[in-house]
N, CA, C and O atoms as a GROMACS GRO file, in nm:
protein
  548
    1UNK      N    1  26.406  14.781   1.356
    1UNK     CA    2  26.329  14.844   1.460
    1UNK      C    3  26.249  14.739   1.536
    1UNK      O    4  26.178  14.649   1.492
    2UNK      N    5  26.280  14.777   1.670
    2UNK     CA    6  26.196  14.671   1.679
    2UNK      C    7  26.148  14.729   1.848
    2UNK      O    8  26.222  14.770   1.938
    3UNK      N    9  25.932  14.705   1.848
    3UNK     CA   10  25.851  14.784   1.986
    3UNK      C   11  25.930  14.711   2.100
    3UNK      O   12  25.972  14.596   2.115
    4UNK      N   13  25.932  14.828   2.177
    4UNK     CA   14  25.973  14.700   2.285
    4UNK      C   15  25.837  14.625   2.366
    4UNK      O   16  25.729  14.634   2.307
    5UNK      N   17  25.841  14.558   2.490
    5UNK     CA   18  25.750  14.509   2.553
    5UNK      C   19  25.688  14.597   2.628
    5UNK      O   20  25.590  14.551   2.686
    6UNK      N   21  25.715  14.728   2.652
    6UNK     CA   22  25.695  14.809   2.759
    6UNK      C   23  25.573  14.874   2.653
    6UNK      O   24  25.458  14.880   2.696
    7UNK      N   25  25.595  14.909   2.554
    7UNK     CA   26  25.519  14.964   2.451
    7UNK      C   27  25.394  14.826   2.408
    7UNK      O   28  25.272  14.818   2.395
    8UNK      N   29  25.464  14.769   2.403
    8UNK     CA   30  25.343  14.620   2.357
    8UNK      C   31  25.258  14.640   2.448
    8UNK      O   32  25.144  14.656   2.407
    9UNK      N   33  25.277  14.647   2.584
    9UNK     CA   34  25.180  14.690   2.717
    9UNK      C   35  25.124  14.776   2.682
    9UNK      O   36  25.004  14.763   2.658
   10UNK      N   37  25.174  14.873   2.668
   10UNK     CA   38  25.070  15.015   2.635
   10UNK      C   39  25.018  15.015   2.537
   10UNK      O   40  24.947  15.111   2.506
   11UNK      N   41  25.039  14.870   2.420
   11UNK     CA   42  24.911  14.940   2.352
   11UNK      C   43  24.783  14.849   2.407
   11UNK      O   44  24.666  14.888   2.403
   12UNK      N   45  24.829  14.711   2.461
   12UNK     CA   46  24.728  14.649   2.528
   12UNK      C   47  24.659  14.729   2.662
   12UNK      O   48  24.540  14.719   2.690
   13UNK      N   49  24.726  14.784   2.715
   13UNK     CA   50  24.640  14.892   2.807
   13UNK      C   51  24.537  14.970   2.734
   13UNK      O   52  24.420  14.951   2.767
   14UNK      N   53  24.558  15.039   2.655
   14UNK     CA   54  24.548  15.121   2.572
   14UNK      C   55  24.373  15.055   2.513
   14UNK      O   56  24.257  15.095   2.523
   15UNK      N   57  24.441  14.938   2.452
   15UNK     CA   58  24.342  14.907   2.398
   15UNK      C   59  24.208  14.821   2.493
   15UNK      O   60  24.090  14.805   2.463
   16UNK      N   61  24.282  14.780   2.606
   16UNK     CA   62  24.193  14.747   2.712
   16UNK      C   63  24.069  14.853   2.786
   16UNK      O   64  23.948  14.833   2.796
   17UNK      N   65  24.141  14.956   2.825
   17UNK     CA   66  24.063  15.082   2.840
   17UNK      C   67  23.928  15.120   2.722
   17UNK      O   68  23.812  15.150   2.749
   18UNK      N   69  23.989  15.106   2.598
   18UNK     CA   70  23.926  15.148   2.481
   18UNK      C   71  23.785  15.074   2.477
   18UNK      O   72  23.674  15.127   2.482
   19UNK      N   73  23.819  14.935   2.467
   19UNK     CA   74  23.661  14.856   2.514
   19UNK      C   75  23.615  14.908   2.620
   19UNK      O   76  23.495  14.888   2.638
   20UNK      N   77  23.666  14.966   2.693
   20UNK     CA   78  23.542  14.926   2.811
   20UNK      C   79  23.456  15.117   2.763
   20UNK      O   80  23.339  15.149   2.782
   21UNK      N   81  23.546  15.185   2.715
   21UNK     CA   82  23.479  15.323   2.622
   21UNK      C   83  23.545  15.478   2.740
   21UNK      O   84  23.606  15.476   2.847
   22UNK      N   85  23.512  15.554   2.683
   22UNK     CA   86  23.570  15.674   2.752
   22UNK      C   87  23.507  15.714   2.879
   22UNK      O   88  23.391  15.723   2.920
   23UNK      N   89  23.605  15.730   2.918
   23UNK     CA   90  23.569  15.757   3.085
   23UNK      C   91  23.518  15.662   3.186
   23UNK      O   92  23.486  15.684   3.303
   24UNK      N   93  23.516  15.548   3.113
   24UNK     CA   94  23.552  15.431   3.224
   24UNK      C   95  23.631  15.368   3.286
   24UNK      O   96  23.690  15.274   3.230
   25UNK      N   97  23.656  15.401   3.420
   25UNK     CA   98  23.713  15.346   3.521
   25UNK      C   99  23.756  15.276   3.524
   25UNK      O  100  23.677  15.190   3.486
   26UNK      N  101  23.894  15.207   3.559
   26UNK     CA  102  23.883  15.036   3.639
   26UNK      C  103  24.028  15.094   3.713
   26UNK      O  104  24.103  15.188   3.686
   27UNK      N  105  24.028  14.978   3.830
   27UNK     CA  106  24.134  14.980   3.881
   27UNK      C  107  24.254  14.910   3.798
   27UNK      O  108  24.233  14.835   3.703
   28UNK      N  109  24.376  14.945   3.844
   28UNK     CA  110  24.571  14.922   3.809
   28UNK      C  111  24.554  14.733   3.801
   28UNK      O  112  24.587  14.654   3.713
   29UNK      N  113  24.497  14.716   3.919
   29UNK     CA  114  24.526  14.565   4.015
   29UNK      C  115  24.438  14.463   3.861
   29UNK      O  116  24.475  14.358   3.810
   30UNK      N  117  24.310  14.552   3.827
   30UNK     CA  118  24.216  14.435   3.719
   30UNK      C  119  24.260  14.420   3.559
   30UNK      O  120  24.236  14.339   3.470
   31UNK      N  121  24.350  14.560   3.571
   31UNK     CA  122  24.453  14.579   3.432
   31UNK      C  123  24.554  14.425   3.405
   31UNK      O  124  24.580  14.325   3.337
   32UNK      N  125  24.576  14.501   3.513
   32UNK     CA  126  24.761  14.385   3.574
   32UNK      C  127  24.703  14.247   3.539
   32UNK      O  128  24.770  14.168   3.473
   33UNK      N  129  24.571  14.215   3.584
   33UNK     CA  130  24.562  14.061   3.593
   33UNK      C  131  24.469  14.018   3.434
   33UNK      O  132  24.487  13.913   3.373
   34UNK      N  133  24.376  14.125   3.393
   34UNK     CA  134  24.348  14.103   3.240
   34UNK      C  135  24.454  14.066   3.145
   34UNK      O  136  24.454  13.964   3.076
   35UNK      N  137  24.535  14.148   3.147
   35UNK     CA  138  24.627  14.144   3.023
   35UNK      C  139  24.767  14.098   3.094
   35UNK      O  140  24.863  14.110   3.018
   36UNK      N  141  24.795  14.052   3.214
   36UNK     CA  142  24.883  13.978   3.186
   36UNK      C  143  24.995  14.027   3.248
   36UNK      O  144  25.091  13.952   3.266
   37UNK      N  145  24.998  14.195   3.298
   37UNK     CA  146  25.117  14.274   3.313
   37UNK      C  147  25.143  14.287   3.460
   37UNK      O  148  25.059  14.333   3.538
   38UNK      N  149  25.307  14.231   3.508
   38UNK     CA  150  25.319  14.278   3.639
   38UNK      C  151  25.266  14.387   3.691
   38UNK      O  152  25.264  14.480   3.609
   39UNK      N  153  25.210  14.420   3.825
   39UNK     CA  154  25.134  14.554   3.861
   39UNK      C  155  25.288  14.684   3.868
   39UNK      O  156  25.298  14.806   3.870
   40UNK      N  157  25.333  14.629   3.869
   40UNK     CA  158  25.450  14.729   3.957
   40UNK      C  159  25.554  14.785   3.801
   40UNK      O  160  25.633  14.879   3.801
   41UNK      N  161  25.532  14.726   3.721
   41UNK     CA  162  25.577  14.760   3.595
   41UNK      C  163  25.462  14.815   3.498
   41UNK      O  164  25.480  14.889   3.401
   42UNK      N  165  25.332  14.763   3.545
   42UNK     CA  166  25.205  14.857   3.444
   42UNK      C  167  25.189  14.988   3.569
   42UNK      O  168  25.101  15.061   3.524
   43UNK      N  169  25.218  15.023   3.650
   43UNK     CA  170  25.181  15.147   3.716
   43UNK      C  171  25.297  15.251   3.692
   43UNK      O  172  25.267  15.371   3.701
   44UNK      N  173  25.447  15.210   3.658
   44UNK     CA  174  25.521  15.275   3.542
   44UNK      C  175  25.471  15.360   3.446
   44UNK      O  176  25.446  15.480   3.445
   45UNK      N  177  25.457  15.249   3.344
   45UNK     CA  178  25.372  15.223   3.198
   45UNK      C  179  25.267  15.370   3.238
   45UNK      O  180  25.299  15.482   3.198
   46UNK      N  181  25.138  15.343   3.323
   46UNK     CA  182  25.014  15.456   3.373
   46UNK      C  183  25.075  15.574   3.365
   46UNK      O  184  25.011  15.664   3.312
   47UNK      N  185  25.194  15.601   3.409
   47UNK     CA  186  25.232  15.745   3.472
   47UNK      C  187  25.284  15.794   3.296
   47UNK      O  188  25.253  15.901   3.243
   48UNK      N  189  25.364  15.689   3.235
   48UNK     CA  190  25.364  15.761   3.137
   48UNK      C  191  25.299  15.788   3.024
   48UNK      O  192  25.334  15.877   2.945
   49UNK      N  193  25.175  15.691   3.006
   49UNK     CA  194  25.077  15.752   2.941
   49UNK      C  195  24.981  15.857   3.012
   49UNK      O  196  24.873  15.872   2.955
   50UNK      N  197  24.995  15.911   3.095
   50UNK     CA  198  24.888  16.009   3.194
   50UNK      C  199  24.986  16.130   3.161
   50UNK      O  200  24.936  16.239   3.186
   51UNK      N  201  25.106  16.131   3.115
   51UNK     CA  202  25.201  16.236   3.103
   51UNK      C  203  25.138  16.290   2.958
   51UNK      O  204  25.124  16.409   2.929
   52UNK      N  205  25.112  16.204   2.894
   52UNK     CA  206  25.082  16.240   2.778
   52UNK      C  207  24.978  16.267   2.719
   52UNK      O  208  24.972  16.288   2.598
   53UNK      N  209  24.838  16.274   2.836
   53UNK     CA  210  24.698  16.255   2.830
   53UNK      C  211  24.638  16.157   2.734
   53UNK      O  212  24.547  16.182   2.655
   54UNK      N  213  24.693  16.053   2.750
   54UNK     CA  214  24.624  15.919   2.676
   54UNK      C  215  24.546  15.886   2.754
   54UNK      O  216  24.429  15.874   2.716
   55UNK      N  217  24.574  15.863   2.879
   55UNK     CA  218  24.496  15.798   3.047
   55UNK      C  219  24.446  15.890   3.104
   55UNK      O  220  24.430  15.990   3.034
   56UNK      N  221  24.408  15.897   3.228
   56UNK     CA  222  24.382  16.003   3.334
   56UNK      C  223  24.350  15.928   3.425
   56UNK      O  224  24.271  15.836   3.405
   57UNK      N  225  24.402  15.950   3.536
   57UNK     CA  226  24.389  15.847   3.679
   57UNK      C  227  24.278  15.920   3.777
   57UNK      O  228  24.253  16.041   3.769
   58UNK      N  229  24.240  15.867   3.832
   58UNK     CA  230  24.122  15.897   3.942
   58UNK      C  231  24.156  15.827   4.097
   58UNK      O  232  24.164  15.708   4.126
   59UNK      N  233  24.171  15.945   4.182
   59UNK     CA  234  24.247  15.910   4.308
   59UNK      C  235  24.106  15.849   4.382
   59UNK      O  236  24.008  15.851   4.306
   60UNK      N  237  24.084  15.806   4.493
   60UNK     CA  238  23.997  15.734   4.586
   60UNK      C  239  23.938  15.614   4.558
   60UNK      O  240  23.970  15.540   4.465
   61UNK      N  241  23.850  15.594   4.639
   61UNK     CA  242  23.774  15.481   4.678
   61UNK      C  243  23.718  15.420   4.524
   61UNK      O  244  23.712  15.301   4.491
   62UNK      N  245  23.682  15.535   4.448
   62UNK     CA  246  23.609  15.530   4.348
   62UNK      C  247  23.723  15.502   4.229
   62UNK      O  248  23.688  15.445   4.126
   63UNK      N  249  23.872  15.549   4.250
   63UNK     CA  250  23.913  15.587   4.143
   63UNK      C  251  23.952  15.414   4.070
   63UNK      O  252  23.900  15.303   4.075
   64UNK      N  253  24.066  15.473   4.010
   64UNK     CA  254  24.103  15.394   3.864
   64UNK      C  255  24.170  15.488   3.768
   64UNK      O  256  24.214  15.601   3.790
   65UNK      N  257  24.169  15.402   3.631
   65UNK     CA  258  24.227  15.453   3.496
   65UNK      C  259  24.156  15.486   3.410
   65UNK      O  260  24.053  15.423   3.431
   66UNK      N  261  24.141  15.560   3.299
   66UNK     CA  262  24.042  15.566   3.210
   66UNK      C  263  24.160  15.625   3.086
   66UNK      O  264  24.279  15.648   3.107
   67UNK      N  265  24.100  15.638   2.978
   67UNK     CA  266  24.130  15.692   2.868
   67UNK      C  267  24.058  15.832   2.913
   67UNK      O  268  23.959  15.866   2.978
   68UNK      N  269  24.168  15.896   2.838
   68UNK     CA  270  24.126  16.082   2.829
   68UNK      C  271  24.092  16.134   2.712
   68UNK      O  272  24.047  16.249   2.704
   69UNK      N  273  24.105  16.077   2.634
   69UNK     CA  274  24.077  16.120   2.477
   69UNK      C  275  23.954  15.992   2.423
   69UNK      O  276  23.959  15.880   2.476
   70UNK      N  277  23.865  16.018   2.334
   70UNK     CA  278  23.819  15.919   2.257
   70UNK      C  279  23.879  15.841   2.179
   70UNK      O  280  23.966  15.890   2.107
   71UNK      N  281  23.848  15.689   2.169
   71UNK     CA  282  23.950  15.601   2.090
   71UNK      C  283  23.986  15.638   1.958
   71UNK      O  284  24.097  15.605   1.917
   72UNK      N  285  23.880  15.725   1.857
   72UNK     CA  286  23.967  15.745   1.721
   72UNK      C  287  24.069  15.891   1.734
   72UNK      O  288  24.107  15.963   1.642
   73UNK      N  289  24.092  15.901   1.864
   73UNK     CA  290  24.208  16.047   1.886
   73UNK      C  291  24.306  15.994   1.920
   73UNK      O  292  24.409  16.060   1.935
   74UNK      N  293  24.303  15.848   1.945
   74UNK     CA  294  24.447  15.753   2.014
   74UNK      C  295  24.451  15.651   1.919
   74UNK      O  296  24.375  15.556   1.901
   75UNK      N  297  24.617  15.708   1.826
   75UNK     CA  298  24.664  15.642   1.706
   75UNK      C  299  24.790  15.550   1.831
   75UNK      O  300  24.840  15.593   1.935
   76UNK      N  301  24.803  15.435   1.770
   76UNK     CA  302  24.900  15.371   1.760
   76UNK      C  303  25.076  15.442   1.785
   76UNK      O  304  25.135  15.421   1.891
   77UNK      N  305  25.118  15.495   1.714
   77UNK     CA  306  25.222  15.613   1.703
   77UNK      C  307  25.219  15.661   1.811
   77UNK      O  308  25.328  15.688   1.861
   78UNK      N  309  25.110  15.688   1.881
   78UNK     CA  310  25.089  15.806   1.985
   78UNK      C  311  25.132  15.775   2.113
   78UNK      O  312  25.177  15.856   2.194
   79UNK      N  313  25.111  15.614   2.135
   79UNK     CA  314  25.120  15.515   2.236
   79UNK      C  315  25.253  15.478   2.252
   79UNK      O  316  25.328  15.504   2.346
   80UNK      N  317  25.276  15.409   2.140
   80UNK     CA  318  25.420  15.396   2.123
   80UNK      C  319  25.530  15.497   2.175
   80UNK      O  320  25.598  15.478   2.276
   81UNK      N  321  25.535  15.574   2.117
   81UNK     CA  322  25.580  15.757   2.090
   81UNK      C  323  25.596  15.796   2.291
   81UNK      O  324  25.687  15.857   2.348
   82UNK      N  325  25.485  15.740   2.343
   82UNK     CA  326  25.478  15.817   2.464
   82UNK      C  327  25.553  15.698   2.524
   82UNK      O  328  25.668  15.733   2.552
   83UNK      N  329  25.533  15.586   2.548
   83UNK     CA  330  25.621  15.493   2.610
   83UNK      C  331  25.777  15.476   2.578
   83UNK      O  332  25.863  15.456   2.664
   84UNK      N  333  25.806  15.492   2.406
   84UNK     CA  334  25.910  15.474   2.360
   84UNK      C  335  26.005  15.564   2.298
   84UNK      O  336  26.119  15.534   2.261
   85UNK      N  337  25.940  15.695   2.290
   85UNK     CA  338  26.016  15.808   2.241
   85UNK      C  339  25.984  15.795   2.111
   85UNK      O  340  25.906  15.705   2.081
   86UNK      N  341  26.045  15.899   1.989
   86UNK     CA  342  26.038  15.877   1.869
   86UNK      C  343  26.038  15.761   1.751
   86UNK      O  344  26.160  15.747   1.749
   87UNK      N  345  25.996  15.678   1.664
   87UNK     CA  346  25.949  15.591   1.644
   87UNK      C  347  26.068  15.631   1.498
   87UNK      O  348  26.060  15.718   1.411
   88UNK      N  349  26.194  15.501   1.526
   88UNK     CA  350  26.288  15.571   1.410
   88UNK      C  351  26.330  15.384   1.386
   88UNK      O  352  26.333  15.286   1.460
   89UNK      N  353  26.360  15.412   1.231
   89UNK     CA  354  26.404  15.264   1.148
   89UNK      C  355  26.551  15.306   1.140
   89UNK      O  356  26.624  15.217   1.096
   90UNK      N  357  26.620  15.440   1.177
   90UNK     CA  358  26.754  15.412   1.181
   90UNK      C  359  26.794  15.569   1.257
   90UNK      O  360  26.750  15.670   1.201
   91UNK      N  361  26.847  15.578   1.337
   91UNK     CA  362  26.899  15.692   1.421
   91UNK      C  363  26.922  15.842   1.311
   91UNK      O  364  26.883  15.959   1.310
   92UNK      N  365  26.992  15.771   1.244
   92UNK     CA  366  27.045  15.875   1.107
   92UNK      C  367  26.948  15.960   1.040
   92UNK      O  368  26.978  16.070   0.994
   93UNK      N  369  26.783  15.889   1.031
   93UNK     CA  370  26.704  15.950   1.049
   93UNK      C  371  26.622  16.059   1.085
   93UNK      O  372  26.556  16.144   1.026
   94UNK      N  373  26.650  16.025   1.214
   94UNK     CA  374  26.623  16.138   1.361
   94UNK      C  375  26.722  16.242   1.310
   94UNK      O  376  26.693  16.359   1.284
   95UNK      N  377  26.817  16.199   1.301
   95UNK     CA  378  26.919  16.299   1.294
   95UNK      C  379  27.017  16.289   1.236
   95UNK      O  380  27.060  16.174   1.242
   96UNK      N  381  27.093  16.372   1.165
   96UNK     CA  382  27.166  16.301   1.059
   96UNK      C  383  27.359  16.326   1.124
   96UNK      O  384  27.458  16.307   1.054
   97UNK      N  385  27.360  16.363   1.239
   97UNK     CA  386  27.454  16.369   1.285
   97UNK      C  387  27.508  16.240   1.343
   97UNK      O  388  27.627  16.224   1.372
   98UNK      N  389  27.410  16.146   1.357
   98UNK     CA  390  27.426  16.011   1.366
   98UNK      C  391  27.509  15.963   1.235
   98UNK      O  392  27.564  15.857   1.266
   99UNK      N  393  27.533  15.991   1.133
   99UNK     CA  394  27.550  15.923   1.015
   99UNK      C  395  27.693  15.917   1.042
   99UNK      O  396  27.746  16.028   1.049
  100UNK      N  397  27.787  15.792   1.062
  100UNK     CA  398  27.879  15.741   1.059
  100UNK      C  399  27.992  15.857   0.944
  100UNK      O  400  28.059  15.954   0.981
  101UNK      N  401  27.983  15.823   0.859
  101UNK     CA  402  28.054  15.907   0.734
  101UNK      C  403  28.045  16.022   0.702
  101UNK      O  404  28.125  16.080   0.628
  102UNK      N  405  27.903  16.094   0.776
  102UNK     CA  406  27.832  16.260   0.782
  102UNK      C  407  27.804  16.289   0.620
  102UNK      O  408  27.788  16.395   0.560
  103UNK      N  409  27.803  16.171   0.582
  103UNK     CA  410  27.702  16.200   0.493
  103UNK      C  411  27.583  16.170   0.429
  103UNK      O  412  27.585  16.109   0.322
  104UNK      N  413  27.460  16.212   0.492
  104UNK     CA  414  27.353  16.151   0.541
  104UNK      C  415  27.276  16.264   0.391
  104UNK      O  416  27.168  16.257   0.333
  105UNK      N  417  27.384  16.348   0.377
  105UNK     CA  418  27.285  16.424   0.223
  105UNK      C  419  27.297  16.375   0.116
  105UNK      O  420  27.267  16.449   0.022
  106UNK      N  421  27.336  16.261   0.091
  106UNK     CA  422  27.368  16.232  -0.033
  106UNK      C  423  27.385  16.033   0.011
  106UNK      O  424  27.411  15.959  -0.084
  107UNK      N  425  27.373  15.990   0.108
  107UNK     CA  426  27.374  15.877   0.070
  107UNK      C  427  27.214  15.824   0.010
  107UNK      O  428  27.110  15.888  -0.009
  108UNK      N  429  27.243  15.699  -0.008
  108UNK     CA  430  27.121  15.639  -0.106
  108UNK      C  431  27.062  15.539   0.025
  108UNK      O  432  26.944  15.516   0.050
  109UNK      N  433  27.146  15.503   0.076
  109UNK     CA  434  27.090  15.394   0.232
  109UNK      C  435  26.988  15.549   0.299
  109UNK      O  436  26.869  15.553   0.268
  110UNK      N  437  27.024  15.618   0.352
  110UNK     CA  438  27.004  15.772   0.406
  110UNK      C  439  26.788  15.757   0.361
  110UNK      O  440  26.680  15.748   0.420
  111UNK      N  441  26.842  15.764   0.225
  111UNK     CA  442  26.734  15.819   0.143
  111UNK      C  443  26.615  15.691   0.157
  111UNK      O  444  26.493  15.695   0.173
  112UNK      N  445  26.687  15.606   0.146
  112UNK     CA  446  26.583  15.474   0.174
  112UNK      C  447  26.521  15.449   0.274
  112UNK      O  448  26.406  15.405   0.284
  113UNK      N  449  26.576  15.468   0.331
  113UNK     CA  450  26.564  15.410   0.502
  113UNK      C  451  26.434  15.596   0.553
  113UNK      O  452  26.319  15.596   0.598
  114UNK      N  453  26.503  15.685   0.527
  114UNK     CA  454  26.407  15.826   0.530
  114UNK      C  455  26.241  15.815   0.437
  114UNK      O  456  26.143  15.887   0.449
  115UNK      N  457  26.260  15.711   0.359
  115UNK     CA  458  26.082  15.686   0.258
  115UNK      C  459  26.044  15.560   0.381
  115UNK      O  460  25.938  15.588   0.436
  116UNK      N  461  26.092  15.462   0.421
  116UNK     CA  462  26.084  15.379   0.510
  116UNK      C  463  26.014  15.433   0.634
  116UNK      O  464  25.897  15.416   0.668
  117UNK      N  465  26.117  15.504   0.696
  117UNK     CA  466  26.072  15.577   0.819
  117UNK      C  467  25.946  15.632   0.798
  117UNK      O  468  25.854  15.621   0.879
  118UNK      N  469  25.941  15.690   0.696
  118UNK     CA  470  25.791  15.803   0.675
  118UNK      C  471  25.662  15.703   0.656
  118UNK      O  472  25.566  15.704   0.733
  119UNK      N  473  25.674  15.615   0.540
  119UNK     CA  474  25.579  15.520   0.578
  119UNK      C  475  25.507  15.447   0.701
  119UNK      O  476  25.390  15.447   0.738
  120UNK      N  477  25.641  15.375   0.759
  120UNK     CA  478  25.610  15.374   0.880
  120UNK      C  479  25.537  15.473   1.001
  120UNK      O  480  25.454  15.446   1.087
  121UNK      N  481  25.590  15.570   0.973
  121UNK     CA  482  25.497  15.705   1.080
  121UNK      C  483  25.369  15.739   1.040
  121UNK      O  484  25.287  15.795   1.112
  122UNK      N  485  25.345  15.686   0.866
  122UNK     CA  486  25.199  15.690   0.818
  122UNK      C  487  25.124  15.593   0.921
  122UNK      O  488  25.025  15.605   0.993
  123UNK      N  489  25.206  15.501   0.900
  123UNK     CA  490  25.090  15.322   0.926
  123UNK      C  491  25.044  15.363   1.039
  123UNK      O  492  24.924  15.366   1.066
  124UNK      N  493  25.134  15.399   1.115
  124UNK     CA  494  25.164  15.381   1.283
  124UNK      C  495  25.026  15.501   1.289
  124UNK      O  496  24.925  15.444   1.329
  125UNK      N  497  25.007  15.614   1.266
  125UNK     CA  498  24.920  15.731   1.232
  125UNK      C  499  24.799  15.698   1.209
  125UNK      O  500  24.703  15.711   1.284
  126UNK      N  501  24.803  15.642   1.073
  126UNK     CA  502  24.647  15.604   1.054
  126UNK      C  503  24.539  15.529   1.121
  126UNK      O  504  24.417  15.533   1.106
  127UNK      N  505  24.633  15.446   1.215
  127UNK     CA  506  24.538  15.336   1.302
  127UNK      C  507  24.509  15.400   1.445
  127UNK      O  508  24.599  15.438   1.518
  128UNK      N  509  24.385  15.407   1.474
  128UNK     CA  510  24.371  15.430   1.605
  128UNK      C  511  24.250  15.322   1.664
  128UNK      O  512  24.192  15.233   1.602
  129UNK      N  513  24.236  15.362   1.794
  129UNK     CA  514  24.162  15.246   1.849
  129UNK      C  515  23.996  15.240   1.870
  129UNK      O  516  23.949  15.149   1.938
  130UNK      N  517  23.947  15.299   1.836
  130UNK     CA  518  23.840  15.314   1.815
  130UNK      C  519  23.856  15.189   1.649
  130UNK      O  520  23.779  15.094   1.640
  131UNK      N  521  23.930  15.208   1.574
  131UNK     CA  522  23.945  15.084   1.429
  131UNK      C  523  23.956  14.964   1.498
  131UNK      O  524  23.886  14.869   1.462
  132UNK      N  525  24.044  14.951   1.605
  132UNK     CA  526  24.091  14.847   1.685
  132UNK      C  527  23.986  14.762   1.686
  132UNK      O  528  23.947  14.659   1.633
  133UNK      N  529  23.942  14.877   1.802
  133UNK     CA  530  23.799  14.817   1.900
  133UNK      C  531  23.713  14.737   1.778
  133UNK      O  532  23.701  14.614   1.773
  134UNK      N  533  23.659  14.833   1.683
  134UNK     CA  534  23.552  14.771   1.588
  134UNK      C  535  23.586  14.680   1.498
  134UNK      O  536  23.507  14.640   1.413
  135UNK      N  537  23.718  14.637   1.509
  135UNK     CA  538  23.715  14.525   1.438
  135UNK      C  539  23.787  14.504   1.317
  135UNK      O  540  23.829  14.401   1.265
  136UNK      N  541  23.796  14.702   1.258
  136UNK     CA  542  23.847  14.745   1.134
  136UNK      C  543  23.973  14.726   1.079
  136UNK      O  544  23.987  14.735   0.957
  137UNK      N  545  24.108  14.691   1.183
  137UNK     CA  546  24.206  14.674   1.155
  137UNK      C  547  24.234  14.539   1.114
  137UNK      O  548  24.348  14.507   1.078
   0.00000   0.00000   0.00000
């Protein structure tokens, strides 16, 4: 498995927003140049965390980006999840109609890789950014 970069962005957005605390503002343009991210590929990125109420955008003179939720309500998983879809260590997983041989009830790879996955959806779960921010992770 492996995040892609589009997700690596969002959690640095993510976590950029998070310092500055809820319901603070900034413009796309001071994002783009903090952390690094083309503007035209982080205003992508915006729309699809705003789909998911992680963000919330603010139109005018005044507006910008903010976080919509408080940082310990925005896990890791959540970020990911919204940029990248379901968060899977092997398709077969997701679904077991993926399984090459269709038999995803009885293999032992199946079963491994399914305690794997779940762990993983723990880790990814337990961390949110408010831990980030303070230092805790």
């Amino acid at each position: 498995m492996k995040i892609t970069q589009e997700a690596d962005y969002g959690l640095r957005v993510v976590l950029h927003l998070s310092k500055l605390g809820y319901g603070e503002k900034v413009e796309s343009k001071v994002i783009s140049e903090k952390e690094g991210i083309p503007l035209r590929f982080l205003l992508k990125l915006l729309r699809k965390l705003i789909q998911v109420d992680i963000l919330r955008s603010y139109k005018g003179v005044k507006g910008g980006y903010a976080i919509n939720k408080l940082p310990e309500q925005i896990t890791l998983k959540a970020v990911i999840e919204a940029i990248d879809g379901p968060v899977c260590v092997n398709r077969c997983v997701i679904d077991p109609i993926f399984c090459n041989l269709n038999r995803s009830s009885v293999c032992i790879l199946h079963r491994a890789m399914t305690k794997v996955q779940k762990s993983l959806n723990e880790q990814l779960e337990s961390i949110n950014f408010k831990q980030l921010v303070d230092g805790e992770v």
